[in-house]
C-alpha positions as CSV (number, residue, x, y, z in Angstrom):
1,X,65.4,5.4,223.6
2,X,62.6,6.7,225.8
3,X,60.9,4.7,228.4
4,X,57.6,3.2,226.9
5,X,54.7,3.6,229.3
6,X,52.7,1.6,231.0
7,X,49.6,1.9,228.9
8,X,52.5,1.0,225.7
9,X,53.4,-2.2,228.0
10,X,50.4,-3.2,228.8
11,X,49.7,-3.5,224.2
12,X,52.7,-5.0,224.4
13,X,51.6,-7.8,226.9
14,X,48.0,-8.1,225.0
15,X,49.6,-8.5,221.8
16,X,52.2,-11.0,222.9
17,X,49.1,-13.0,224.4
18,X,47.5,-12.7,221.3
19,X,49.9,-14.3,219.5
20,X,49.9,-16.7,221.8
21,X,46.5,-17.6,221.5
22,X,46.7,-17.5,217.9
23,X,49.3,-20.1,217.4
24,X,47.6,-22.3,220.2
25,X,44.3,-22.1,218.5
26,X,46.1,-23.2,215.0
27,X,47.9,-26.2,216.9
28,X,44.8,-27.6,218.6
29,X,43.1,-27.3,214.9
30,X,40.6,-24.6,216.5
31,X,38.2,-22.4,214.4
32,X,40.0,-20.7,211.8
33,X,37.9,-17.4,212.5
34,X,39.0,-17.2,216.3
35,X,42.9,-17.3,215.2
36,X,42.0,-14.2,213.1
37,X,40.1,-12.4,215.8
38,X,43.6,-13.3,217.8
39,X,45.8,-11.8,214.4
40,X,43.4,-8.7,214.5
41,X,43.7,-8.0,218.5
42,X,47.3,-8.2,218.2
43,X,47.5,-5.9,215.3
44,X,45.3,-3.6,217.1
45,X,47.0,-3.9,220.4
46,X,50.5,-3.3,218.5
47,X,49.1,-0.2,216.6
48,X,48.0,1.7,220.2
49,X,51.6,0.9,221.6
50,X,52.6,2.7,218.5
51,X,50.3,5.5,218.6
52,X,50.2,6.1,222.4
53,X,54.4,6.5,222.0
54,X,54.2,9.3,219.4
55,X,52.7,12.3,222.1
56,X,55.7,11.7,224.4
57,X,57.8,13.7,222.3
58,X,57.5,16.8,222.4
């Protein structure tokens, strides 16, 4: 398994904080439309990780 890189780790950090945001926001009873800006940032941050992997492998 290849290294990831540090743009790949830093998604990986901002999705992780995302989630942890999320699940904050839901325990504190915070606006239901900020815990899905959270879901959609993580999503987004996971899908770069994913996609800036793929050109490594050639």
């Amino acid at each position: 398994m290849a290294k990831p890189s540090p743009l790949q780790v830093r998604n990986i950090v901002v999705a992780i904080a995302a989630v942890g945001a999320a699940i904050w926001n839901l325990s504190m009873g915070g606006p239901v439309w900020l815990t899905a800006m959270f879901g959609v940032g993580c999503v987004l941050a996971v899908a770069s990780a994913v996609l800036n992997g793929r050109g490594d492998k050639a």
